[in-house]
N, C-alpha and C positions, 0 to 999 in steps of 0.2 A: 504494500500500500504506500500510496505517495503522499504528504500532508498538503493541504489544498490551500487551508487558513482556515483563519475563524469568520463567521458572518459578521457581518456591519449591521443589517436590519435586512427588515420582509418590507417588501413592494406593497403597494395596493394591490398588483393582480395576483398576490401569492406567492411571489419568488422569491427564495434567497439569494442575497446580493453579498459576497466576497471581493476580496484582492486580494491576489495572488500572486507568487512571482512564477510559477509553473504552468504553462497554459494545459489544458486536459482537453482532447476532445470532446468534442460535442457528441452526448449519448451515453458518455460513460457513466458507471455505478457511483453514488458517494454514499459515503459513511459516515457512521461517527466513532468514538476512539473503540466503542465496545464490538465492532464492527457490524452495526445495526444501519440495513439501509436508511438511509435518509430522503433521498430522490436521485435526479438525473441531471448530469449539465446541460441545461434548455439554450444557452448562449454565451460566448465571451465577447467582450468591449471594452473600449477604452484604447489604451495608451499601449505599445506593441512592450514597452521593457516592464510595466506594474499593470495588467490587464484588469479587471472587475471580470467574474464571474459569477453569471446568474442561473441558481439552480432550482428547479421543479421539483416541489417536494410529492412525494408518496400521498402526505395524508395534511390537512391542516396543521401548520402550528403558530403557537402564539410566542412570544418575543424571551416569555418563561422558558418555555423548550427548546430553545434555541442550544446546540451542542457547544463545547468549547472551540473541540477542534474539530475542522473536517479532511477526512481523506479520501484518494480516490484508488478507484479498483481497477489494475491495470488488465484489460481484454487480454484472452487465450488468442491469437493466432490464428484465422485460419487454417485449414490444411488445404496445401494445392492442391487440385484435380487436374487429371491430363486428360483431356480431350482427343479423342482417336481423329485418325485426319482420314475426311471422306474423300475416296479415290473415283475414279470414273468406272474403275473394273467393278466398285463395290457399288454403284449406284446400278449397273448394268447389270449385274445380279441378282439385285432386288428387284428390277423392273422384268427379268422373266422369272422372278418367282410372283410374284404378282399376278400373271397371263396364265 
């Protein structure tokens, strides 16, 4: 887990608003220190070297519940897939099994 920061305050639409020095993609998991979801990063803004992030919480909360710190959950990786290469013999093949 990577630490995000602590919140600044909630928005009127609901969001928690941070700075951060780390930027997280957008989408990713946050926490709090107990490693209890918290929501998602819904946006980053601001200034490219101290950015503000705005994160979508899970569930309502008020300014009491607000966590100390927040972390973020770094994504598993895809795993590549190989894609077979369609040939002409292999299209012609299907087409008289088709007939």
């Amino acid at each position: 887990m990577k630490p995000l920061g602590k919140p600044i305050h909630i928005a009127h639409s609901g969001l928690l608003i941070l700075r951060t020095k780390a930027v997280p993609k957008i989408g990713a998991v946050v926490v709090d220190e107990n490693s209890k979801p918290i929501g998602t990063v819904f946006d980053v803004f601001g200034p490219v070297n101290n950015p503000f992030v705005a994160i979508k919480p899970h569930q309502k909360l008020s300014p009491k519940d607000l966590p100390n710190t927040l972390f973020v959950v770094p994504r598993k990786p895809k795993k590549a897939t190989r894609k077979k290469a369609k040939s002409r013999a292999n299209r012609s093949k299907r087409k008289q099994l088709k007939q």
